[in-house]
C-alpha positions in Angstrom: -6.7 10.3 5.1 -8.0 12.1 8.4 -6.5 11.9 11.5 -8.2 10.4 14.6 -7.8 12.3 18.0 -6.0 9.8 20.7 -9.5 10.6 22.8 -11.5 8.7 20.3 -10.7 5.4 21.4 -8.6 3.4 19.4 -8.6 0.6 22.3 -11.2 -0.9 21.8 -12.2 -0.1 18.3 -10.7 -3.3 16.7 -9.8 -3.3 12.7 -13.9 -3.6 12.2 -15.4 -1.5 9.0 -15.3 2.3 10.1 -13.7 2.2 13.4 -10.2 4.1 13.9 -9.0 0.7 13.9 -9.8 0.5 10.4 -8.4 3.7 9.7 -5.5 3.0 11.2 -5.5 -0.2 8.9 -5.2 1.4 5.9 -3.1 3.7 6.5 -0.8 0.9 7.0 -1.8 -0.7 3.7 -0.8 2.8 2.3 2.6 2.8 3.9 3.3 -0.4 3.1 2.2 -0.6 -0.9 3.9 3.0 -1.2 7.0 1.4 0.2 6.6 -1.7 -2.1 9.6 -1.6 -4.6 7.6 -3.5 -7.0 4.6 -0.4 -7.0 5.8 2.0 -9.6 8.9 0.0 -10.6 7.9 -2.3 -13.8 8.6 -6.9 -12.9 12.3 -7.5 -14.3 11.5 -9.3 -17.5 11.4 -13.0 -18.4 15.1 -12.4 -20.6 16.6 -10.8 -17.3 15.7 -13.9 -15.5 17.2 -15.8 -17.9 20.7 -13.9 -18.1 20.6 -13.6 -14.1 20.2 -17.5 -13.9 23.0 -18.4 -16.5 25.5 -15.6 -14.9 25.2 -17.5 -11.5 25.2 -20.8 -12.7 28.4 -19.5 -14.7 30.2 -19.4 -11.1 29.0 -23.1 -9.7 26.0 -25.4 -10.2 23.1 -24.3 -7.6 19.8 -25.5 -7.0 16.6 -23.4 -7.7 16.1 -21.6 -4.1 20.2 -21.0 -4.2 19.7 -19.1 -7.3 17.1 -17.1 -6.2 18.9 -16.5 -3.0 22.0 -15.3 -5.1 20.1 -13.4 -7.5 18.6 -11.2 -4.0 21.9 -10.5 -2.7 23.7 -9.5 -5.9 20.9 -7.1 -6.2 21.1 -6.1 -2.8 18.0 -7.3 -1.9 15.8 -5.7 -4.4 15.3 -7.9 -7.0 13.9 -11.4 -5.5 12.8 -13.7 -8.6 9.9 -15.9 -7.7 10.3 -19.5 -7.6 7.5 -19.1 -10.1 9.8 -17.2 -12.8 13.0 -19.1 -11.9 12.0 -23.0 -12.1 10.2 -22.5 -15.7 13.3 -20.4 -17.2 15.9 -23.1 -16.2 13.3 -25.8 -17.4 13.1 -23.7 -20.8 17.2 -23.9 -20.1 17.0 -27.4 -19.7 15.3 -27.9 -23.4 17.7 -25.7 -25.0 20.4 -27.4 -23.5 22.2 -24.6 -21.4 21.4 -26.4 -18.7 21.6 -29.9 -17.0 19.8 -30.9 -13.6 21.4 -33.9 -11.6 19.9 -35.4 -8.3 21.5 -34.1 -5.5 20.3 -34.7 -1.9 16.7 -35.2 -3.1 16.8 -31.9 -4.9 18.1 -30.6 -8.2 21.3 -29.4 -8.9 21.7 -27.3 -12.4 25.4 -26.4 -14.3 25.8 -25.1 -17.4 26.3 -27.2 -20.3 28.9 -26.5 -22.7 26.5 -24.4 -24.5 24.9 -22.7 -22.2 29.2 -21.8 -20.8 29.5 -20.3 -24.7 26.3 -18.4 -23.8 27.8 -17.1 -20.8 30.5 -16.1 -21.6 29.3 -14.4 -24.8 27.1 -11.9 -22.4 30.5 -11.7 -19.5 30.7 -8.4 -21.3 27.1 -7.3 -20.8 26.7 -5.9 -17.2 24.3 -8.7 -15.7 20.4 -7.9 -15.1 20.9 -6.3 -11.4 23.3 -4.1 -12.4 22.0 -3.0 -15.8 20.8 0.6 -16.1 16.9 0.9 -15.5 17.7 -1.9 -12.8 16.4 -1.3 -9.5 19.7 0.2 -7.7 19.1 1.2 -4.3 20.9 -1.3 -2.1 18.9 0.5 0.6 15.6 0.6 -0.5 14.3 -2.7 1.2 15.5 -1.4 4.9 13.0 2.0 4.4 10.4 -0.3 4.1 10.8 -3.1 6.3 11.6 -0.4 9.2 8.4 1.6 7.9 6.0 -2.0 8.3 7.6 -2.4 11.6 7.1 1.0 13.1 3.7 0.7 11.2 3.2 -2.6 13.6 3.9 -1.6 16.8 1.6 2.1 15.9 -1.5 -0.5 15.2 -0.4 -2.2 18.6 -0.7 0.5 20.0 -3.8 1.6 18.5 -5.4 -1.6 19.5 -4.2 -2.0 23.1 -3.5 1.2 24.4 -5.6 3.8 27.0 -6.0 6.7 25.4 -2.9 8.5 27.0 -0.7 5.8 25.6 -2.5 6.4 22.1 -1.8 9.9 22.7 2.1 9.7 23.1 2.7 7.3 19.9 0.6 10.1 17.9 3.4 12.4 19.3 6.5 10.1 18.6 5.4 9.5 15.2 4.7 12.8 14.3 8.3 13.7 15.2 9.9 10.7 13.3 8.1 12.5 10.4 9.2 15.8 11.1 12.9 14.0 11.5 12.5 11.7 8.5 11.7 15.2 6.3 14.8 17.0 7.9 16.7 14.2 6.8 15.9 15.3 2.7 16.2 19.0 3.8 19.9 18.5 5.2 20.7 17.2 1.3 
């Protein structure tokens, strides 16, 4: 990546193909995929989802979007099934019978069935999928890059709306939250 001078003109560039807009885009798409907890960090598989959904189900019935939501913050925010992994495991639940949906407000409500409590409580012992080793642990790790896109934002606002002295100043404030952000792993 090269670095483009405040007095090229970042104002009025835009985001088109080969501008320092564009530039500037990417760099942003770099930050934010090498920030990604899912980029180098293999999907939780389909058994995890599985044992995450009966261990919260264990507690009290839920509907689909609460378990997902529970699943997030026992995690501490770095696991998030999709709604796309979650509805098909508890309909596999469902036709094994560890499960039972019931109407509820226009949306489905799912306990365990007897069998699917035996299940559970067969694998209470086990630590469950977001604390497992090899789990994603850093309770942390989804602030880094949320702060990073924001600060990202508000460097392409600047980029596309600033005179060139304003340009010139972010440059300068982000290259000290650099230099800062590395003192911060030197002080370890």
């Amino acid at each position: 990546m090269h670095r483009t001078s405040a007095s090229s003109g970042f104002g009025g560039a835009g985001f088109s193909s080969g501008g320092p807009g564009a530039a500037l885009w990417e760099a942003m798409e770099q930050l934010r995929s090498s920030m990604d907890p899912r980029a180098g960090s293999p999907r939780m598989a389909r058994g995890d989802v599985r044992a995450a959904v009966l261990a919260v189900l264990a507690e009290r019935p839920m509907h689909g979007y609460q378990i997902i939501r529970e699943i997030e913050e026992r995690s501490g925010g770095t696991w998030k099934p999709s709604a796309g992994s979650v509805y098909p495991t508890l309909q596999l639940l469902a036709d094994e019978g560890m499960v039972a949906a019931e109407e509820d407000g226009g949306r489905k409500t799912y306990s365990l069935t007897e069998a699917g409590r035996e299940v559970s409580e067969e694998a209470a012992d086990k630590p469950a999928p977001w604390e497992a080793p090899g789990a994603r642990s850093n309770p942390s790790f989804g602030a880094i890059p949320k702060a990073g896109a924001d600060l990202a934002g508000a460097a392409a606002q600047v980029a596309r709306t600033g005179t060139p002295e304003q340009v010139e100043r972010a440059v300068a404030v982000l290259d000290e939250a650099r230099k800062k952000l590395y003192t911060i792993l030197a002080d370890a």
